[in-house]
VEXMI-280583 format. One record per atom (N, C-alpha, C): residue in three letters; atom name; x, y, z. Coordinates in pm, 1 decimal, always signed. Layout:
ZALUM    r   a         x         y         z
ZALUM  ALA  CA         X         Y         Z
...
END
This chain:
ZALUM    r   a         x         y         z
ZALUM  UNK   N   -1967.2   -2790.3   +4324.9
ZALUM  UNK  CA   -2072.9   -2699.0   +4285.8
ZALUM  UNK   C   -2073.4   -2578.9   +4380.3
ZALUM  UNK   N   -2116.7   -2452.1   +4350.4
ZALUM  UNK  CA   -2108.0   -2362.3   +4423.4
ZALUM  UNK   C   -2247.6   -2250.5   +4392.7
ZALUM  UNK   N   -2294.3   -2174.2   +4489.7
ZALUM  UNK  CA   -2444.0   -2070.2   +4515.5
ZALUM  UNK   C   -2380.7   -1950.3   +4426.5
ZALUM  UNK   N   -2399.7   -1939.9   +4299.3
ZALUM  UNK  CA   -2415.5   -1865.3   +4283.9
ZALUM  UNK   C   -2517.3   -1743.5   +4258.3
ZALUM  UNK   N   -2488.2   -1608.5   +4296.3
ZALUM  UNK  CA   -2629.5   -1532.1   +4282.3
ZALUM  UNK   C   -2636.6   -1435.6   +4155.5
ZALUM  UNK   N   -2697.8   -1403.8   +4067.5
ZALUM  UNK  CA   -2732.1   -1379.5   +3955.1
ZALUM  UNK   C   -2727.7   -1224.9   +4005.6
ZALUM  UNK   N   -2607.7   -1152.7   +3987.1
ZALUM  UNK  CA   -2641.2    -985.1   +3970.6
ZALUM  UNK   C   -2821.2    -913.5   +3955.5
ZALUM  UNK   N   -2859.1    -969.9   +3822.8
ZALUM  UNK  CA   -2915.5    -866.0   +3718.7
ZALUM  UNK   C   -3054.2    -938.7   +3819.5
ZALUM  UNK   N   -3105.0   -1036.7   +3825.0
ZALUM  UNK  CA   -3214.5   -1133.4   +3881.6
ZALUM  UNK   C   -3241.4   -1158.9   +3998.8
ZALUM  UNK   N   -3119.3   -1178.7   +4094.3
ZALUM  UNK  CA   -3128.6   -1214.3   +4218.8
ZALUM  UNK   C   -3160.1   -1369.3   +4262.1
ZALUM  UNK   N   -3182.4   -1445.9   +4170.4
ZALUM  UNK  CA   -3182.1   -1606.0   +4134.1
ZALUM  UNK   C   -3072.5   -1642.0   +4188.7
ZALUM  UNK   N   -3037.2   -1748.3   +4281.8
ZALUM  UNK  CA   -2939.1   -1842.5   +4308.2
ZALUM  UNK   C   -2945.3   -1961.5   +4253.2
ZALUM  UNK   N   -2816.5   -1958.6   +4121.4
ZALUM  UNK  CA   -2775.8   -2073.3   +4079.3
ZALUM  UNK   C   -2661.6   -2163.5   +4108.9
ZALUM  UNK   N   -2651.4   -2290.2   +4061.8
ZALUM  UNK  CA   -2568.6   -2380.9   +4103.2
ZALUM  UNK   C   -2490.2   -2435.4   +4004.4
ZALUM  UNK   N   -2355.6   -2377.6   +4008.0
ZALUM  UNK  CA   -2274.5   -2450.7   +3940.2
ZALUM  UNK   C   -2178.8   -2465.8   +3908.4
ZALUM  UNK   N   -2115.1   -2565.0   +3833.9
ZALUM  UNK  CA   -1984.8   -2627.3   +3806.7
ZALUM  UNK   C   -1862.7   -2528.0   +3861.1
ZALUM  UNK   N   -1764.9   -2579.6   +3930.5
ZALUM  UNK  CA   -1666.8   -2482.1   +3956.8
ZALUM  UNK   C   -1608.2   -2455.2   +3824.9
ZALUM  UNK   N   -1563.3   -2541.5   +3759.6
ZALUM  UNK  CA   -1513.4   -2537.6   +3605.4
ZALUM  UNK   C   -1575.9   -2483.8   +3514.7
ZALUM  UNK   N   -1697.1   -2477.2   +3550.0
ZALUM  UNK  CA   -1798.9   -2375.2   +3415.0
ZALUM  UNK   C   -1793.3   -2211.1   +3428.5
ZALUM  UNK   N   -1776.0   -2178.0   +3551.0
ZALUM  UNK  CA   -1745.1   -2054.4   +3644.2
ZALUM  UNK   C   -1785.2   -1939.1   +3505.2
ZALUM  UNK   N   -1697.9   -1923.3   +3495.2
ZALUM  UNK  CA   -1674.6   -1824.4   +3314.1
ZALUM  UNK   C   -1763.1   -1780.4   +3242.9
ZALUM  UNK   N   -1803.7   -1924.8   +3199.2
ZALUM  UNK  CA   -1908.0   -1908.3   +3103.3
ZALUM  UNK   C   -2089.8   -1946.1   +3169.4
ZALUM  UNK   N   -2080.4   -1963.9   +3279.3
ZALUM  UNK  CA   -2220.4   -1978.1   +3371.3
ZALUM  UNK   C   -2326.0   -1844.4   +3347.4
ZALUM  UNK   N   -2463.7   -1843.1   +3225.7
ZALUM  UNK  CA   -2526.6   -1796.4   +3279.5
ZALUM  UNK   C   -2695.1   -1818.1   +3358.1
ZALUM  UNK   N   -2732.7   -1706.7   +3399.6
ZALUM  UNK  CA   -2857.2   -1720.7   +3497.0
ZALUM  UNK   C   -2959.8   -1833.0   +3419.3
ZALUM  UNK   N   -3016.7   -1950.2   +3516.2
ZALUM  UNK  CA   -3105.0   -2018.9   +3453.5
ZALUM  UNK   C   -3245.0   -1971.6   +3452.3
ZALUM  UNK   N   -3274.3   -1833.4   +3548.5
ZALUM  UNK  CA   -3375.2   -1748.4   +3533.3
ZALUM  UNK   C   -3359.8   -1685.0   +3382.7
ZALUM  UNK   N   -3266.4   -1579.7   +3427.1
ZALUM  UNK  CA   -3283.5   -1449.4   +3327.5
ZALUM  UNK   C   -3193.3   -1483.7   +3192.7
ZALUM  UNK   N   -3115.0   -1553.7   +3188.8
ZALUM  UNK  CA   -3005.9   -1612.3   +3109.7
ZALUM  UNK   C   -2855.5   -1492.5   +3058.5
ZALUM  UNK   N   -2855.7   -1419.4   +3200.3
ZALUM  UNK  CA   -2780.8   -1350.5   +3200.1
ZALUM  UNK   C   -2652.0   -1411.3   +3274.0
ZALUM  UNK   N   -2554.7   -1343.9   +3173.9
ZALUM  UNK  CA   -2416.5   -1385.3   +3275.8
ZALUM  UNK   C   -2364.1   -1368.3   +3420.0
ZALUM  UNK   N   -2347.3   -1499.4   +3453.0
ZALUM  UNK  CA   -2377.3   -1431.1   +3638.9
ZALUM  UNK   C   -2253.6   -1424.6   +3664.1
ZALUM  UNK   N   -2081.4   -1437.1   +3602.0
ZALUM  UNK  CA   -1982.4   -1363.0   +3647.4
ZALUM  UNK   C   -1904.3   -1236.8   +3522.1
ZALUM  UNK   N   -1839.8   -1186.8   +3608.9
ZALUM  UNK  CA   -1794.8   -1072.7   +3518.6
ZALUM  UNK   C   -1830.8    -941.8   +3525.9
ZALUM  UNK   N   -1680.0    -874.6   +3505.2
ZALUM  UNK  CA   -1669.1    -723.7   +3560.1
ZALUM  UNK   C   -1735.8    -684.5   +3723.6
ZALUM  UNK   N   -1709.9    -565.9   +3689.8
ZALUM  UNK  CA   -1735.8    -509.2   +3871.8
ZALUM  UNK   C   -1893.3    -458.5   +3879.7
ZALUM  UNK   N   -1928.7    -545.8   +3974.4
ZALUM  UNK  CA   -2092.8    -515.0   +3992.2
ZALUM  UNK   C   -2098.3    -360.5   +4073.1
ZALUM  UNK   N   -2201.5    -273.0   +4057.2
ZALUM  UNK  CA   -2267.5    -150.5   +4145.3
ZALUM  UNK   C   -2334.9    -209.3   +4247.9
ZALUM  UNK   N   -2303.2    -156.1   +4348.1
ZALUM  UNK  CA   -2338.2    -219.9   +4467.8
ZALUM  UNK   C   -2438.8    -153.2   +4569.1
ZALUM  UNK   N   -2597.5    -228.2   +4552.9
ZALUM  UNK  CA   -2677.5    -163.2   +4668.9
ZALUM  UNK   C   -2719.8    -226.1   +4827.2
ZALUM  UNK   N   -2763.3    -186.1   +4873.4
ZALUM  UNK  CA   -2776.8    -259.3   +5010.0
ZALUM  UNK   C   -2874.8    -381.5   +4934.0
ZALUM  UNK   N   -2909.2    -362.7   +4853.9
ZALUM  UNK  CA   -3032.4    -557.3   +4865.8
ZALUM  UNK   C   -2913.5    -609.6   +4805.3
ZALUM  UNK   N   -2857.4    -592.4   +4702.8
ZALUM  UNK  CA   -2779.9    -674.6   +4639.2
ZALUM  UNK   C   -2643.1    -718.3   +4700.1
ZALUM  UNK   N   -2612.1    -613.1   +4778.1
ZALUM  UNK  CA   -2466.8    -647.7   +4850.4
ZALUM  UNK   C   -2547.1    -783.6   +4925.8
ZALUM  UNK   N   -2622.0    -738.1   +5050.6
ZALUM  UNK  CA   -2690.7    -820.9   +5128.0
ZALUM  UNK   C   -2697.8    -939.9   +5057.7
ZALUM  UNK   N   -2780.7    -951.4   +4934.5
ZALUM  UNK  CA   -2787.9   -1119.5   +4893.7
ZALUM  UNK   C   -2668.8   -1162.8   +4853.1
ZALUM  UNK   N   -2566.2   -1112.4   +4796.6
ZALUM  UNK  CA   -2425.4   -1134.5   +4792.4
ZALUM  UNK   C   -2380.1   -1240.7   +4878.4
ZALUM  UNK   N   -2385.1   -1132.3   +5034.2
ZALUM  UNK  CA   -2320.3   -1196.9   +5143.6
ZALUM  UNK   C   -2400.7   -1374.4   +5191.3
ZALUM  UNK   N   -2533.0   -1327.5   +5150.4
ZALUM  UNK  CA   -2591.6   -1388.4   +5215.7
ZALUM  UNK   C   -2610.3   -1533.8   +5152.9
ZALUM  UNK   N   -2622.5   -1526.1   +4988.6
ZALUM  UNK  CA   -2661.3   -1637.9   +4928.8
ZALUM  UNK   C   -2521.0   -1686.0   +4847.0
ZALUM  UNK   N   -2436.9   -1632.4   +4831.2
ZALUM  UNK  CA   -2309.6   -1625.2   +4695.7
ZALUM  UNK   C   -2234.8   -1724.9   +4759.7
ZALUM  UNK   N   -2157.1   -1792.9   +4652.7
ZALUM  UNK  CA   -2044.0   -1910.8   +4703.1
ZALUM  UNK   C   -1897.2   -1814.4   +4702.9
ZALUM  UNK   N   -1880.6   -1712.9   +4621.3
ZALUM  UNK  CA   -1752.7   -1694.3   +4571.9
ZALUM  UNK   C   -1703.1   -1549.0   +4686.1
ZALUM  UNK   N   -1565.6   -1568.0   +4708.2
ZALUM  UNK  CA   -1548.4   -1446.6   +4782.3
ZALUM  UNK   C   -1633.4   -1301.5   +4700.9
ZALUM  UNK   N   -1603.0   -1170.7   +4784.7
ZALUM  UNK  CA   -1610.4   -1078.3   +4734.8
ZALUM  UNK   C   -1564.5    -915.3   +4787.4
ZALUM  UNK   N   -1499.6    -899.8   +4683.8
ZALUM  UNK  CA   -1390.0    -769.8   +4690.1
ZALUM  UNK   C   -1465.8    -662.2   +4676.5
ZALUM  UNK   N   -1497.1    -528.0   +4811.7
ZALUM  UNK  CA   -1576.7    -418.6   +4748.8
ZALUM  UNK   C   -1480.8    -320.6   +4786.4
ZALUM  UNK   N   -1508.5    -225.7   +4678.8
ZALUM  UNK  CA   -1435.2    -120.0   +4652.1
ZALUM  UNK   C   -1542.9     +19.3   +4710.3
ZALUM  UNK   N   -1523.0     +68.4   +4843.9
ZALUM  UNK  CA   -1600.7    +178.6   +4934.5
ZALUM  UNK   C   -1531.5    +305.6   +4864.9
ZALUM  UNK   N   -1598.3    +370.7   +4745.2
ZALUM  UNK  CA   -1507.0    +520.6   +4733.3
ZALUM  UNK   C   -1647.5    +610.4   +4688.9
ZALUM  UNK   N   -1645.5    +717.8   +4699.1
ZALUM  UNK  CA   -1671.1    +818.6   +4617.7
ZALUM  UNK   C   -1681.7    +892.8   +4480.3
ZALUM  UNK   N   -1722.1    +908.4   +4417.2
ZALUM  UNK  CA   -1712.4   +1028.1   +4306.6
ZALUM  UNK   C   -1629.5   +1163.1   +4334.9
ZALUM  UNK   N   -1595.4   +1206.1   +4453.6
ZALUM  UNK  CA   -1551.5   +1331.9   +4475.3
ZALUM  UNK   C   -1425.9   +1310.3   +4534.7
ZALUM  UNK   N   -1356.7   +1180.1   +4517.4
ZALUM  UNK  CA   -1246.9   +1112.9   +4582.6
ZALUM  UNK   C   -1157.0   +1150.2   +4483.4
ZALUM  UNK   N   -1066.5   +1200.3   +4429.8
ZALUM  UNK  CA    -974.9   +1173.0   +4368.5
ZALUM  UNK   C    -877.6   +1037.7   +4367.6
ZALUM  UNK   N    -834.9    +984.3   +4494.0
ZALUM  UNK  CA    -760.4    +886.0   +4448.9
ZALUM  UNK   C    -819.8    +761.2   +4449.6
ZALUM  UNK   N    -938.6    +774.0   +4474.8
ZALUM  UNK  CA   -1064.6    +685.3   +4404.3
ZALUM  UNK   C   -1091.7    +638.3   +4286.4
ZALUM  UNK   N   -1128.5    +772.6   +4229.8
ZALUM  UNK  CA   -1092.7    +761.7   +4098.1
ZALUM  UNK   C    -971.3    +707.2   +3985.9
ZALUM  UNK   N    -915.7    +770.9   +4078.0
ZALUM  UNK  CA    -714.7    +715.0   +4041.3
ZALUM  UNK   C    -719.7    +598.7   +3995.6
ZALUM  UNK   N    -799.6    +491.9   +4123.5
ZALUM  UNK  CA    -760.0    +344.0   +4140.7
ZALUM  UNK   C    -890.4    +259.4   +4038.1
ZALUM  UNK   N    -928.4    +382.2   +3993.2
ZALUM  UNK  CA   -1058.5    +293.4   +3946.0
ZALUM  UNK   C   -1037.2    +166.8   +3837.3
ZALUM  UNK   N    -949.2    +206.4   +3751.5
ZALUM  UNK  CA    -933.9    +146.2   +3638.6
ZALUM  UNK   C    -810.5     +11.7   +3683.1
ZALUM  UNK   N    -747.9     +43.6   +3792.2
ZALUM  UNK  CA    -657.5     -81.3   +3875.4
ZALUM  UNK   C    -779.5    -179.4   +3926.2
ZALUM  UNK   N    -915.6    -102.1   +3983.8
ZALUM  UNK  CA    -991.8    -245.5   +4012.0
ZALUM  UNK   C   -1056.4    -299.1   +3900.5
ZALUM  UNK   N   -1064.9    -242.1   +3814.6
ZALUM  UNK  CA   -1138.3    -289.6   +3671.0
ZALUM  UNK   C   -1024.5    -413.5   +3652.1
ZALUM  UNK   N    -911.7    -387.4   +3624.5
ZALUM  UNK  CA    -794.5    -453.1   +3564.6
ZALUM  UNK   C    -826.3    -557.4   +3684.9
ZALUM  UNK   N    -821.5    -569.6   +3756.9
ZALUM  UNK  CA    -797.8    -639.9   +3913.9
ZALUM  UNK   C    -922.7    -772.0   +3906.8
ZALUM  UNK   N   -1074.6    -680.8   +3877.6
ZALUM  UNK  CA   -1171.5    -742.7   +3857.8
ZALUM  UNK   C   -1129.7    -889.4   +3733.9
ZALUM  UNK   N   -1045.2    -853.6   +3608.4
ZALUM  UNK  CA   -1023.2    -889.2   +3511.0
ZALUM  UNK   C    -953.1   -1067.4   +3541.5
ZALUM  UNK   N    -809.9    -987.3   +3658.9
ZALUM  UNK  CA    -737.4   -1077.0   +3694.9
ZALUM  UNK   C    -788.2   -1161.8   +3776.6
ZALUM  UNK   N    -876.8   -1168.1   +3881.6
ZALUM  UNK  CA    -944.1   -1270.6   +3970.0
ZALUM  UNK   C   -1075.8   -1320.5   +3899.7
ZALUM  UNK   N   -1112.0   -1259.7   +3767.9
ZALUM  UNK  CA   -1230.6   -1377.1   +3776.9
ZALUM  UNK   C   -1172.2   -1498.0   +3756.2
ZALUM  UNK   N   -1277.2   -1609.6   +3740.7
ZALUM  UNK  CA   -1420.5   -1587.2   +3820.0
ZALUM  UNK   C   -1415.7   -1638.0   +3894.4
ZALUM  UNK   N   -1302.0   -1650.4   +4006.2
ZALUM  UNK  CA   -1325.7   -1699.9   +4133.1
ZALUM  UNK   C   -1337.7   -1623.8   +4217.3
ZALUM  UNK   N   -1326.3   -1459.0   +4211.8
ZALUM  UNK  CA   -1382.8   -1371.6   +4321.8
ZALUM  UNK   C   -1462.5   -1258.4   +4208.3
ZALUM  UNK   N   -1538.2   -1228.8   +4308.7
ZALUM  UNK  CA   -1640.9   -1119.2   +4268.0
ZALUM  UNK   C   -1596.9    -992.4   +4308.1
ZALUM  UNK   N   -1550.4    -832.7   +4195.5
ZALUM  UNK  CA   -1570.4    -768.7   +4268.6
ZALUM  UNK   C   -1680.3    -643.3   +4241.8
ZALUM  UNK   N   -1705.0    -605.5   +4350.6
ZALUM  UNK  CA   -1826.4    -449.3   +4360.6
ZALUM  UNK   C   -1754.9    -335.6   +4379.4
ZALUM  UNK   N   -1850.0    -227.8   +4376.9
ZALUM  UNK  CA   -1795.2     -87.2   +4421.0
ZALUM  UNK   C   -1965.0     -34.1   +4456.7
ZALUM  UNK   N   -1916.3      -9.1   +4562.2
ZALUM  UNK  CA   -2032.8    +119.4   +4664.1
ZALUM  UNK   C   -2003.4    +259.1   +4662.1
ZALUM  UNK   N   -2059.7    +334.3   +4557.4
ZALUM  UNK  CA   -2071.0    +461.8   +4599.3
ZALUM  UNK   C   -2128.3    +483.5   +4751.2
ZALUM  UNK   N   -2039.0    +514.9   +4819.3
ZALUM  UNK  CA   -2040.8    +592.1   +4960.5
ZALUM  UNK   C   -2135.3    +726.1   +4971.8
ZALUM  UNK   N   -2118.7    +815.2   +4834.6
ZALUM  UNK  CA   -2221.0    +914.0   +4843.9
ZALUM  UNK   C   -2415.6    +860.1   +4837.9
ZALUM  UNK   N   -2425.1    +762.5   +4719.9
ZALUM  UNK  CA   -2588.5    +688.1   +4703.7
ZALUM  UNK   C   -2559.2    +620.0   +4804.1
ZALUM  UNK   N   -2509.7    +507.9   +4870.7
ZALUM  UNK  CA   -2520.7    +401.6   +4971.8
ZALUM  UNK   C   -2451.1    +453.7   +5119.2
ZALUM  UNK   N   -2451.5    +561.4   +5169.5
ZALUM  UNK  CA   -2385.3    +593.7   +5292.0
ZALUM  UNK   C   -2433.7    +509.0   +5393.5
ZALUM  UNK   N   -2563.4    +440.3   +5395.3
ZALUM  UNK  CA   -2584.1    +349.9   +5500.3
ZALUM  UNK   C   -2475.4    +230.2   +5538.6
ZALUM  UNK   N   -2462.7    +174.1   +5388.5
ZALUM  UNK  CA   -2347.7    +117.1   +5377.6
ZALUM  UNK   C   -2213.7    +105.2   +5429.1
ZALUM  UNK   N   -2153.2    +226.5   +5389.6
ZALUM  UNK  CA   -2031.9    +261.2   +5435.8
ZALUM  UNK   C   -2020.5    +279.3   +5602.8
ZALUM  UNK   N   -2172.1    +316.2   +5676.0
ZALUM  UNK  CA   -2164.7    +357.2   +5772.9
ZALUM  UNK   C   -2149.6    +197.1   +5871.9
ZALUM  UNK   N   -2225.9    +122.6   +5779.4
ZALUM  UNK  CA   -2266.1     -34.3   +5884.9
ZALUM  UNK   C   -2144.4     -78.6   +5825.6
ZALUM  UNK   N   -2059.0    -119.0   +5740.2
ZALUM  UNK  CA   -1933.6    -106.8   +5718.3
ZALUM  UNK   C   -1801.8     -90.0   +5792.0
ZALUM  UNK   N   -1854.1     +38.7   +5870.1
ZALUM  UNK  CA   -1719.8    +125.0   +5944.9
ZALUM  UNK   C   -1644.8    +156.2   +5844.7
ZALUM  UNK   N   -1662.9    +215.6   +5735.8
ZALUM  UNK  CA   -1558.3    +294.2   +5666.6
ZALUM  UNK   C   -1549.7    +436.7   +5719.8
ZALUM  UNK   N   -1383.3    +449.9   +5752.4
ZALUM  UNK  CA   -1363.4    +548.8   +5751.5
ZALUM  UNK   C   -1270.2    +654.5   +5668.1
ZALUM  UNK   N   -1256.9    +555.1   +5593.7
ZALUM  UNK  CA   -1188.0    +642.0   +5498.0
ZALUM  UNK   C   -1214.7    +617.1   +5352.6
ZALUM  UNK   N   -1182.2    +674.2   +5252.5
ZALUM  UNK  CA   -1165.7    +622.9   +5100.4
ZALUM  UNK   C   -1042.6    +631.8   +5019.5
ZALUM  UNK   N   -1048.7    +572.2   +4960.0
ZALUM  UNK  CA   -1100.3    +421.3   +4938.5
ZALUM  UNK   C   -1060.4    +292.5   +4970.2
ZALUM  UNK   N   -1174.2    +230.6   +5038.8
ZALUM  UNK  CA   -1107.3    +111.6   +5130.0
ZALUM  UNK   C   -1201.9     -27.0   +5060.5
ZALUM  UNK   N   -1094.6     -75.2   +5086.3
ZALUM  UNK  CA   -1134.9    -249.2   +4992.4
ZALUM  UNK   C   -1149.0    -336.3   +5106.2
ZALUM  UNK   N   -1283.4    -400.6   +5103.7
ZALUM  UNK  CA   -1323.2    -483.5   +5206.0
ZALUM  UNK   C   -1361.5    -636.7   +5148.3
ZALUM  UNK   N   -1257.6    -742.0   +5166.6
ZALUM  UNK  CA   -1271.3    -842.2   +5139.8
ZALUM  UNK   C   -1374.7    -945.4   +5202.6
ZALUM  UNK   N   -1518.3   -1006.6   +5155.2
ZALUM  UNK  CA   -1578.6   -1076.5   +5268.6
ZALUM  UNK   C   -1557.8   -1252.3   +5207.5
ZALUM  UNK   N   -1571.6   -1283.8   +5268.2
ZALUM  UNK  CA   -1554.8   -1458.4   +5273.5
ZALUM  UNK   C   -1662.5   -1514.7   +5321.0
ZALUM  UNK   N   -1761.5   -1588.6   +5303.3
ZALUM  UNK  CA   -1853.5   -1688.5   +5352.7
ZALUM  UNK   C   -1926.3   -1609.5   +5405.3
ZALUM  UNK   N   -1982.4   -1423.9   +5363.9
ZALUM  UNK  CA   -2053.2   -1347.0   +5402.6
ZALUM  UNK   C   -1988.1   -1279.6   +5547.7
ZALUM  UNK   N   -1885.3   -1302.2   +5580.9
ZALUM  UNK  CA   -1801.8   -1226.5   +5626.5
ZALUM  UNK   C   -1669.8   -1125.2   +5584.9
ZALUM  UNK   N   -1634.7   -1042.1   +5644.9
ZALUM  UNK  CA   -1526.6    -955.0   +5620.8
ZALUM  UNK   C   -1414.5   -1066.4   +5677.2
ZALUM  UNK   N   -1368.4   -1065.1   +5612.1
ZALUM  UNK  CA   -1214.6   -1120.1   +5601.5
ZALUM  UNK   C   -1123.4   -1020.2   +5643.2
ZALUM  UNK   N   -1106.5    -915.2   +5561.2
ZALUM  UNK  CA    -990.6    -771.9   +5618.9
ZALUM  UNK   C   -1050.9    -650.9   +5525.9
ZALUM  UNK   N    -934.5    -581.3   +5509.4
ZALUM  UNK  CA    -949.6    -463.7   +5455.6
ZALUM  UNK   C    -806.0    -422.4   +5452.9
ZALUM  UNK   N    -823.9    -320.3   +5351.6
ZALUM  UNK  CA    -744.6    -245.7   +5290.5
ZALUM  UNK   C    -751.4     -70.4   +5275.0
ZALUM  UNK   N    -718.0     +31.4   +5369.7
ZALUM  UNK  CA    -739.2    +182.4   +5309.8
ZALUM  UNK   C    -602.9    +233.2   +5178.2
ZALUM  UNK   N    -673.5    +304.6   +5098.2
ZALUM  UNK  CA    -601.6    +346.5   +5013.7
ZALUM  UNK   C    -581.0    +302.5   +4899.3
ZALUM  UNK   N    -561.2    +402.9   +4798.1
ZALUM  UNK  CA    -556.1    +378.1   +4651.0
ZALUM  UNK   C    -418.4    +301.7   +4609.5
ZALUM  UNK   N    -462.7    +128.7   +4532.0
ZALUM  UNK  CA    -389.4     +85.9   +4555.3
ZALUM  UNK   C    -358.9     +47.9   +4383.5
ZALUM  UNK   N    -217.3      -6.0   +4329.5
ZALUM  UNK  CA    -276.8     -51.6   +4186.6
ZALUM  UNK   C    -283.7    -189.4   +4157.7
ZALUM  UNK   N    -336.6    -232.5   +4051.2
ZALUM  UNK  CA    -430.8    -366.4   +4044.9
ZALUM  UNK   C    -356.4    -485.8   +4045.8
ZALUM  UNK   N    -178.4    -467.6   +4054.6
ZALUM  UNK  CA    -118.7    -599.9   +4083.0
ZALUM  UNK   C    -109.7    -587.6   +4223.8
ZALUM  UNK   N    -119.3    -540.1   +4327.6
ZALUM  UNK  CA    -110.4    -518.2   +4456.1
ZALUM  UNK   C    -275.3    -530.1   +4475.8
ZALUM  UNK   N    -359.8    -517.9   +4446.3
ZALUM  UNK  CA    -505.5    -542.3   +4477.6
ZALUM  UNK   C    -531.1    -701.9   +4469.1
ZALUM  UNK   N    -443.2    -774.0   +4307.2
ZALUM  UNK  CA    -458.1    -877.9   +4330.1
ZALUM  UNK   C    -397.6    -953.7   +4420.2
ZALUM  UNK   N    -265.6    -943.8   +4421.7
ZALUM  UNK  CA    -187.6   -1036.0   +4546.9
ZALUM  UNK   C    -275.7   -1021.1   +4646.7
ZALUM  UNK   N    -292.1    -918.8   +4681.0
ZALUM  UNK  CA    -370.5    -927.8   +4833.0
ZALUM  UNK   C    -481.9    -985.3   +4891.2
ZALUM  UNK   N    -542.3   -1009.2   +4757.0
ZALUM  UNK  CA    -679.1   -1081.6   +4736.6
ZALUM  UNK   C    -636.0   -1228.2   +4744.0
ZALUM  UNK   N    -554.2   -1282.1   +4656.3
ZALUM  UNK  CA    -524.2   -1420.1   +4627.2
ZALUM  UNK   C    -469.0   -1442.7   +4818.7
ZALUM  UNK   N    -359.1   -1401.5   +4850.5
ZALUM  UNK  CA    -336.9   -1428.2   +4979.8
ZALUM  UNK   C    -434.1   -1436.3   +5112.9
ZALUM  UNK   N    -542.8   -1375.5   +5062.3
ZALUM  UNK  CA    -672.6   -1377.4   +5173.9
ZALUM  UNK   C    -752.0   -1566.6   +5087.0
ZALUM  UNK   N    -770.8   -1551.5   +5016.1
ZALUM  UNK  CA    -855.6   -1654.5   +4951.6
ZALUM  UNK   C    -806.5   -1757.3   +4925.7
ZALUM  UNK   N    -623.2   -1775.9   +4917.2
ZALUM  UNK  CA    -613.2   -1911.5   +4852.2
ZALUM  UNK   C    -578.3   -1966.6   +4751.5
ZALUM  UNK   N    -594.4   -1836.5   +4626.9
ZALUM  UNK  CA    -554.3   -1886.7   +4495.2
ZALUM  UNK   C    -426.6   -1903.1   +4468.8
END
C-alpha cells in the first residue's frame, strides 16, 4: 500500500500498488494519478511531505525557449513513468520562492525527490527518452 496525495483535494489516500492507474480520491473522487501536475508551494510541500511515489519537477519558465522546447518530451515522459512516478512543473516566474529554496540556477532543471527528498538533478532541455532513463535509474524501475 502506498500515501497517496490527491492533487485536486489534498486528501491522503491509501492504496493498492497494483490499482496505481486507476486509483481515484476517496474524498473528491478525482483521479489521483496522471499527467503533469502545476506546481505551488502548498502542493509541492504536501507532495514531499505526505506522497508515497517519487517525484519529477520540471523548474522552467514561460520566457525560456528551450523550456518550452522540452515541454512536450515531459508530457511524453510524464506518459512513460506513470504511475509509479509523479511528474510537476513550477513556473519559476509565479513560484520564484520556489526555485529560489530549490537552488535553481538555471532552466530548465529537473529535480528528482525521493521520500521528500532531492535525489539529483538534471540542467537542460532534455528529450523524453533520456528524461525517462534517467528517472528509472534514480528510482529502480
Amino acid at each position: 500500500m502506498k500515501h497517496i496525495l490527491c492533487p485536486a483535494c489534498h486528501a491522503v489516500n491509501r492504496v493498492d500498488e497494483a490499482r496505481l492507474g486507476q486509483a481515484v480520491c476517496g474524498k473528491c473522487a478525482k483521479p489521483l494519478i496522471g499527467g503533469v501536475l502545476h506546481l505551488d508551494a502548498p502542493l509541492l510541500d504536501n507532495l514531499l511531505r505526505s506522497d508515497g511515489l517519487p517525484l519529477l519537477v520540471d523548474f522552467w519558465a514561460p520566457w525560456c525557449a528551450p523550456c518550452r522546447m522540452m515541454a512536450p518530451a515531459f508530457e511524453e515522459a510524464a506518459k512513460l513513468l506513470a504511475p509509479g512516478v509523479r511528474l510537476g512543473k513550477v513556473d519559476t516566474e509565479k513560484e520564484g520562492a520556489l526555485g529560489a529554496r530549490f537552488r535553481v540556477q538555471s532552466i530548465p532543471t529537473l529535480v528528482l525527490f525521493q521520500d521528500g527528498r532531492e535525489a539529483d538533478r538534471l540542467s537542460g532541455a532534455r528529450p523524453a527518452r533520456e528524461i525517462v532513463d534517467w528517472t528509472r535509474r534514480h528510482v529502480g524501475e
